[in-house]
C-alpha positions as CSV (number, residue, x, y, z in Angstrom):
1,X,-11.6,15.3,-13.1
2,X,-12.0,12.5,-10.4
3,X,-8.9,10.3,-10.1
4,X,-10.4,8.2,-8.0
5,X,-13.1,7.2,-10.7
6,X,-10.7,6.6,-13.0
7,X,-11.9,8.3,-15.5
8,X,-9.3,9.8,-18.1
9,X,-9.2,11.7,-21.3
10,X,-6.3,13.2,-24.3
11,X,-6.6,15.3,-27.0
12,X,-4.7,15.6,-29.8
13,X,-3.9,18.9,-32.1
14,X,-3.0,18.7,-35.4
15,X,-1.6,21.6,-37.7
16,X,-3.2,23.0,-40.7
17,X,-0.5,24.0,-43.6
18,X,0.4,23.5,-47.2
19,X,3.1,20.3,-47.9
20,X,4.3,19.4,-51.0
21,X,3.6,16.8,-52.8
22,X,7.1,14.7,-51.2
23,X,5.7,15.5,-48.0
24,X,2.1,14.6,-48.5
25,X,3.7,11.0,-49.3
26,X,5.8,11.3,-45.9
27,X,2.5,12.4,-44.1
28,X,0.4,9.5,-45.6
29,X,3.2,6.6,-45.5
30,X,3.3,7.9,-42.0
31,X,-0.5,7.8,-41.1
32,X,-0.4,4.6,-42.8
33,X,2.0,2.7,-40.3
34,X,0.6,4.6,-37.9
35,X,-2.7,2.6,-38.5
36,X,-1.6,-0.5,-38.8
37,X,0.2,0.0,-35.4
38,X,-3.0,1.0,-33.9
39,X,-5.0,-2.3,-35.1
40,X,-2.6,-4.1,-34.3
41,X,-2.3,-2.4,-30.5
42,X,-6.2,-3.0,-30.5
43,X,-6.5,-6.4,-31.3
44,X,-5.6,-8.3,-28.3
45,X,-7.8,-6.0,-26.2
46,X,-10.6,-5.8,-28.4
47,X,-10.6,-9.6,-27.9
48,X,-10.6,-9.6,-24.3
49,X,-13.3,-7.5,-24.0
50,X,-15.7,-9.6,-26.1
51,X,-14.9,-12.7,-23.7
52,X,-17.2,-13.9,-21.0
53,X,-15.2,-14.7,-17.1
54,X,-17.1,-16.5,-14.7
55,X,-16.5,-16.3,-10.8
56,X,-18.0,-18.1,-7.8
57,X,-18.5,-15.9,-4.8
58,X,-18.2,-18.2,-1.5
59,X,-20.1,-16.5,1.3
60,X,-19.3,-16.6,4.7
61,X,-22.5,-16.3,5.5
62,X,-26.3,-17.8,4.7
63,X,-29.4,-16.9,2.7
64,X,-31.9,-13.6,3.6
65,X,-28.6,-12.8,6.5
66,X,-27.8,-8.7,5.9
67,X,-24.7,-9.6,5.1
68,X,-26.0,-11.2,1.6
69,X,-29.0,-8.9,0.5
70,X,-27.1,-5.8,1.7
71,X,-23.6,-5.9,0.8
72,X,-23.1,-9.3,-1.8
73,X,-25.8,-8.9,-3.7
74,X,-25.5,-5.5,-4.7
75,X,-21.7,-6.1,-5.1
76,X,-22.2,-8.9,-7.4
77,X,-24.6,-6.7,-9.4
78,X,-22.5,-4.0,-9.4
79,X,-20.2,-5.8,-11.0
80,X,-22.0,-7.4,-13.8
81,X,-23.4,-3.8,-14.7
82,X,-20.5,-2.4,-14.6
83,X,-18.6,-4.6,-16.7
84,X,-21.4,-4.9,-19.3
85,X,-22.2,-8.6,-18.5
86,X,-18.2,-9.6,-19.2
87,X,-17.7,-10.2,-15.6
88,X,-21.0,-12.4,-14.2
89,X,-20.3,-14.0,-10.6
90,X,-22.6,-17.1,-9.3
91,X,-22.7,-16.6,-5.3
92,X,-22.7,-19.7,-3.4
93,X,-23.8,-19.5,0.4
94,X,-22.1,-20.6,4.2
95,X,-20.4,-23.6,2.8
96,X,-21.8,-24.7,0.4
97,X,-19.0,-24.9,-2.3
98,X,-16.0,-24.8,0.5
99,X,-15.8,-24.7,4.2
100,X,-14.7,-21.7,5.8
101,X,-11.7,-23.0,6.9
102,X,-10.8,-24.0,3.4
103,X,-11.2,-21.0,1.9
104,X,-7.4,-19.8,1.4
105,X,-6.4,-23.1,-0.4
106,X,-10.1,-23.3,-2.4
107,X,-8.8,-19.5,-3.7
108,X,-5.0,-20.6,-4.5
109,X,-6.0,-23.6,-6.3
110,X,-9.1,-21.3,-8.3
111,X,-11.9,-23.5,-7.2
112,X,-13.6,-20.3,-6.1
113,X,-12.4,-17.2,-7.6
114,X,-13.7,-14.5,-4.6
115,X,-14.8,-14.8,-0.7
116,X,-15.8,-12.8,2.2
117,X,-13.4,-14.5,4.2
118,X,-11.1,-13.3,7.1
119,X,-7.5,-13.9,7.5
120,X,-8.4,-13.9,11.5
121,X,-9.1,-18.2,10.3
122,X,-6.1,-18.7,9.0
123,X,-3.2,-16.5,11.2
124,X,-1.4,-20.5,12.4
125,X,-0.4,-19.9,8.9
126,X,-0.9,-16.4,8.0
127,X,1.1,-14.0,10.8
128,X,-0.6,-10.9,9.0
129,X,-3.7,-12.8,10.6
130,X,-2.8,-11.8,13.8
131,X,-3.1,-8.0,13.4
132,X,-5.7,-7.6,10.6
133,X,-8.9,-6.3,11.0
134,X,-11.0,-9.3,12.1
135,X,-8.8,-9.9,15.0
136,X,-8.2,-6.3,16.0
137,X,-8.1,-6.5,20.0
138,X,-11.0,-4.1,21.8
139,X,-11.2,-0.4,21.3
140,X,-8.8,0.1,19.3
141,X,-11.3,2.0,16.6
142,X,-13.9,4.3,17.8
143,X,-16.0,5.1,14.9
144,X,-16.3,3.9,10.8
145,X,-14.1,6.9,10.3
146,X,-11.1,5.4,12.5
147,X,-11.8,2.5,11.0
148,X,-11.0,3.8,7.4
149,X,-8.2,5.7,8.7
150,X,-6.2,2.9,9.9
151,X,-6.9,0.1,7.8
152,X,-7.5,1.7,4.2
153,X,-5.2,4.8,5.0
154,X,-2.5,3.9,7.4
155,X,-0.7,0.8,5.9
156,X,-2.5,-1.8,7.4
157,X,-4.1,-3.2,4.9
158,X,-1.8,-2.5,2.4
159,X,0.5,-4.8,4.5
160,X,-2.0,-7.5,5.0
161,X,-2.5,-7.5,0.5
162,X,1.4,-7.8,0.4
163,X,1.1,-11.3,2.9
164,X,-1.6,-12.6,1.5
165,X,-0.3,-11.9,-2.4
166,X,2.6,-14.2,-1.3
167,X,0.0,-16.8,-0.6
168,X,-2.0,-16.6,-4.3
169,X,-4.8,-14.5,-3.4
170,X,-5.9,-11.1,-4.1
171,X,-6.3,-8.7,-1.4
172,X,-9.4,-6.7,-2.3
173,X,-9.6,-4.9,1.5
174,X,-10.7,-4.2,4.4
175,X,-14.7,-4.0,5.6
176,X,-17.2,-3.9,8.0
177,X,-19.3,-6.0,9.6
178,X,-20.5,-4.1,12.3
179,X,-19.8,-3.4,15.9
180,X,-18.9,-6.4,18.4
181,X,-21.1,-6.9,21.2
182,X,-22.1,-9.4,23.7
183,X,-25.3,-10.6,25.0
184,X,-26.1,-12.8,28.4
185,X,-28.9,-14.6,29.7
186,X,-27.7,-13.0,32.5
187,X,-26.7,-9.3,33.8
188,X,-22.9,-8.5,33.2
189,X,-22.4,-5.4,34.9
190,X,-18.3,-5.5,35.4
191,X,-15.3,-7.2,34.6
192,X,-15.5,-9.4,37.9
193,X,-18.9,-10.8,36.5
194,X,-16.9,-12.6,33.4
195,X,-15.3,-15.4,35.7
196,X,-16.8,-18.9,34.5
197,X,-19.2,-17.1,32.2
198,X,-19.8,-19.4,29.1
199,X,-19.7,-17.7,25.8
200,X,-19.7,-18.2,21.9
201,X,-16.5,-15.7,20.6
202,X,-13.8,-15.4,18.4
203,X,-10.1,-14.5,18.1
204,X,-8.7,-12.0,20.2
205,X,-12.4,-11.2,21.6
206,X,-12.3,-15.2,23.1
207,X,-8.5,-13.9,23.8
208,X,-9.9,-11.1,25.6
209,X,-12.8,-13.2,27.9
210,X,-10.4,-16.0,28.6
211,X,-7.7,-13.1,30.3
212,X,-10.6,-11.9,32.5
213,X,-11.8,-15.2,33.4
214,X,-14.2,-16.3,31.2
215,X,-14.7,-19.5,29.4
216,X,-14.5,-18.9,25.2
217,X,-15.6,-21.5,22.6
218,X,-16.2,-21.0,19.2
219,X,-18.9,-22.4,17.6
220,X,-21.2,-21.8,13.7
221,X,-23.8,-19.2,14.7
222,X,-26.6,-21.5,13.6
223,X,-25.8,-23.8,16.7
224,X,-25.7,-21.1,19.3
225,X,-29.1,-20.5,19.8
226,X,-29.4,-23.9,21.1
227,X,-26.3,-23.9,22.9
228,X,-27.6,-21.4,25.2
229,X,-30.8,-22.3,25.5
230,X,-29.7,-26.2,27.0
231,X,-27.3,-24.0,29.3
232,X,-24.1,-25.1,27.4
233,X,-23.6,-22.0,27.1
234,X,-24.5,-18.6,28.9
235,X,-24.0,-16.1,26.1
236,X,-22.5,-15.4,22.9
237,X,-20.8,-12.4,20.7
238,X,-20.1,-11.2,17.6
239,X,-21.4,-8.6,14.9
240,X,-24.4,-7.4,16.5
241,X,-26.9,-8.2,13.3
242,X,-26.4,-12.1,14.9
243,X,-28.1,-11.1,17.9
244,X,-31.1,-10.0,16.2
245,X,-31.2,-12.1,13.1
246,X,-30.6,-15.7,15.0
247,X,-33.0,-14.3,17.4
248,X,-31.0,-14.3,20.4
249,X,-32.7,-12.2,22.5
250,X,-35.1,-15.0,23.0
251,X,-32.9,-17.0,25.3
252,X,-30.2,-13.6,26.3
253,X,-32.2,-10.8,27.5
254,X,-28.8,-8.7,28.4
255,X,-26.9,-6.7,25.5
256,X,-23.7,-5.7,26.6
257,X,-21.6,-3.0,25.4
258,X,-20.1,-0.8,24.4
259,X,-18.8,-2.2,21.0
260,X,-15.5,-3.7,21.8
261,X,-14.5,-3.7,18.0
262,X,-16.3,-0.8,15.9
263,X,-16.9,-1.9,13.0
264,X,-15.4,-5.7,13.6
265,X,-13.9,-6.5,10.3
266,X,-13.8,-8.9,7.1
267,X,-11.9,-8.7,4.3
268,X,-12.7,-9.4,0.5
269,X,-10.4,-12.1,-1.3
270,X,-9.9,-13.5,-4.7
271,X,-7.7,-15.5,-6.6
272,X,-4.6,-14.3,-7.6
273,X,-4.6,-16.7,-10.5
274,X,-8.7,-15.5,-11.6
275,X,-7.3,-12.0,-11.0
276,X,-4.7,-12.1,-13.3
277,X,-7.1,-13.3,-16.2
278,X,-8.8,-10.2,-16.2
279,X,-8.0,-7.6,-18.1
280,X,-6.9,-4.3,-16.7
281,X,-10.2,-2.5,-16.9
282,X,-12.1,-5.5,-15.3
283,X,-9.7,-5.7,-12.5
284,X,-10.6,-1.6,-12.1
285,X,-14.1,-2.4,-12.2
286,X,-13.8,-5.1,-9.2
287,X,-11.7,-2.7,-7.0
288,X,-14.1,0.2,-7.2
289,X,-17.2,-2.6,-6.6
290,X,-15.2,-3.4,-3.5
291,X,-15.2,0.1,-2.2
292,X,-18.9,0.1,-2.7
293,X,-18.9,-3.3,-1.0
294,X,-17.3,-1.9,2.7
295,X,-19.7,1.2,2.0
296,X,-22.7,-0.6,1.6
297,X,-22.1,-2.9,4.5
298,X,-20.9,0.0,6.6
299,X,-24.1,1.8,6.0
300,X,-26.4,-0.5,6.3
301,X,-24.9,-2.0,9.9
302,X,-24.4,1.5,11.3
303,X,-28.5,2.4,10.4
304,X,-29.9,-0.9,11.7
305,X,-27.6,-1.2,15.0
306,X,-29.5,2.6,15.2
307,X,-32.6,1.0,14.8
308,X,-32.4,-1.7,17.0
309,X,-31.6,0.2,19.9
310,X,-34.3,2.3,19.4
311,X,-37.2,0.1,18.5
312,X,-36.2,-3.3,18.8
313,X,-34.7,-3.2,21.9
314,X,-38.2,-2.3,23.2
315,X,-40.1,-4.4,22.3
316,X,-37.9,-7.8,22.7
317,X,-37.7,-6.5,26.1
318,X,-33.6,-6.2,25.8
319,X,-31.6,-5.0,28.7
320,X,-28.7,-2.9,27.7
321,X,-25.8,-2.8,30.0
322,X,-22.4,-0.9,29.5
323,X,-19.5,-1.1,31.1
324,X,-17.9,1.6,33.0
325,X,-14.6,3.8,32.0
326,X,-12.4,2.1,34.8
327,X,-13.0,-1.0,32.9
328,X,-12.7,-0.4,29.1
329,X,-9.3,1.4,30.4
330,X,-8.4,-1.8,32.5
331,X,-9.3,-4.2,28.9
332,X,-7.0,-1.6,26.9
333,X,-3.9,-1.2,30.1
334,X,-4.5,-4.8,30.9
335,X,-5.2,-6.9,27.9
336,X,-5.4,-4.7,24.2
337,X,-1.7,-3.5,24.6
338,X,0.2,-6.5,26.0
339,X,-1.4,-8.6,23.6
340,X,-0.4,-6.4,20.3
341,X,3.4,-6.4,22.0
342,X,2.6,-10.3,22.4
343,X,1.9,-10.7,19.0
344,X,4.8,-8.9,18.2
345,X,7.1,-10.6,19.9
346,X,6.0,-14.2,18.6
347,X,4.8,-12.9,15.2
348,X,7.1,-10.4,14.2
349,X,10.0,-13.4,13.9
350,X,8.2,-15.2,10.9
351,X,6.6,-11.9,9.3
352,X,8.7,-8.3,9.8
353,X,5.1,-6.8,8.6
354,X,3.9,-7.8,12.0
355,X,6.2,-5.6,14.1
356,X,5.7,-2.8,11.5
357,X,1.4,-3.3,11.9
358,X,1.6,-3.2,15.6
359,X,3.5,0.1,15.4
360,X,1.0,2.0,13.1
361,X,-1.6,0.8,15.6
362,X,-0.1,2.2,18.4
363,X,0.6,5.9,16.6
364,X,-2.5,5.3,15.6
365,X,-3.7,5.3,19.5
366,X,-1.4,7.8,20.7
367,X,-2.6,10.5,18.2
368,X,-6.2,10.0,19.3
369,X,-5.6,10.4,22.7
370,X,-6.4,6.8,23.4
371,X,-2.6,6.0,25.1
372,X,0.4,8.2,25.9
């Protein structure tokens, strides 16, 4: 049997013999009440499960974007199916119901029941922000197994569910994006070729640029293209599906890498207060759709990133640089470790999870070779 499909069965024996007629009464008095209990433990469920919930799904991002046909869509579906039409969800694109930055209090006050959101917007108020997946400093995670490992297996997330809980919103995990990259209209060959470059990031990667001299601002993908191409800015990064989707490589011919955060993360919210509506076997059947969510999006990010490289790259006439060893060592020696000790140090007062985080991160390291 598979435990994690949630799938359970029982079987009952009964005993053949002759009673008496005094016992036959017992027996039947007793089958009797032990009816009534059953209809009566029935009812309330058997009401739920005729009743009709209705969710709003806030995407973070916009229509035709892989994000939405590859890993919302078929989520929302999922769901639907699974739950025999008792659970339908509307989804509602880059903010159109809610901004991103008022996602958190659109959730806690059940104006929109679920999000692909990222507690990386809201860590001035969330500490947990600080050291969850969206906001995880460079190469820290090699590969989607790491990933998995330390964020679905390790603690992490479970830690980041427990802050966020206190806040009236469901933690539903952990997931990819795809790897982080960045991309130039001019060659970055080294560290010492960041200083005064102008570029689009976010979190601890515009953390990460501004240590090593370079000039971060954030800004909605829609407006980067033009950012760069009026020289406000000279680059930009983020998932690498941006690059090719906003067309970037028009106006930055130079892909650089390797992926500072593989996968960069997002995470899957919902309202505590929609959550607790649903009844027990609804709430299993969003939690499994959410598994199938991060594997869907994993999938299809890790087969297309293949496919641009080979193919695309080709024929937009991409150049793809990489830096060298010395210099991912100097990003993880020079900026990846002091900030997680940073963070701890001005985090770990207002959220004890913090200090606990950055130390499953670091054994995390340490038993993959990555630090002593």
């Amino acid at each position: 049997m598979d435990i994690r499909k949630n799938r359970h069965g029982k079987a009952i024996q009964t005993r053949k013999g002759m009673l008496s007629v005094k016992h036959r009464k017992l027996v039947l008095l007793g089958m009797a009440v032990l009816i009534t209990l059953s209809l009566l433990a029935i009812s309330g469920p058997s009401v739920a499960a005729d009743k009709v919930f209705n969710w709003k799904f806030q995407s973070h991002h916009t229509p035709g974007s892989l994000a939405v046909e590859k890993a919302i869509k078929p989520f929302i579906e999922r769901v639907e199916k699974m739950s025999g039409g008792r659970l339908k969800i509307s989804l509602h694109y880059a903010g159109e119901l809610v901004e991103y930055t008022g996602v958190d209090e659109a959730l806690q006050a059940n104006m929109i029941q679920i999000s692909n959101t990222s507690s990386l917007f809201f860590r001035g108020a969330i500490p947990m922000g600080w050291v969850s997946a969206p906001n995880m400093p460079p190469f820290i995670t090699r590969t989607n197994d790491e990933f998995n490992e330390l964020f679905h297996h390790r603690g992490i997330d479970r830690l980041v569910g427990e802050a966020l809980e206190a806040r009236g919103i469901k933690f539903l995990g952990s997931h990819s994006v795809g790897n982080t990259y960045f991309w130039s209209k001019k060659p970055i060959k080294n560290l010492e070729d960041l200083k005064g470059f102008k570029i689009r990031f976010f979190g601890s990667m515009s953390d990460t640029m501004e240590h090593f001299g370079a000039a971060p601002v954030m800004l909605p993908h829609p407006e980067t293209y033009m950012a760069i191409a009026t020289g406000t800015l000279d680059g930009s990064g983020t998932a690498w599906w941006l690059y090719r989707d906003l067309k970037l490589y028009e106006v930055c011919p130079y892909f650089i890498g390797p992926a500072m955060q593989v996968p960069q993360g997002m995470e899957l919210w919902a309202s505590k207060t929609a959550w607790d509506q649903l009844p027990e076997d609804l709430q299993a059947i969003v939690e499994t759709a959410a598994h199938a969510f991060n594997a869907d999006y994993m999938d299809a990010v890790t087969i297309e990133e293949r496919e641009m490289f080979n193919k695309s790259f080709p024929e937009w006439g991409t150049t793809y640089i990489e830096f060298s060893d010395e210099d991912i060592q100097r990003i993880i020696d020079e900026f990846s470790l002091p900030y997680l000790d940073k963070v701890a140090a001005e985090q770990g007062p207002k959220d004890a999870r913090v200090i606990e985080a950055v130390e499953i991160i670091k054994q995390f390291m340490r038993d993959y070779g990555y630090i002593e």
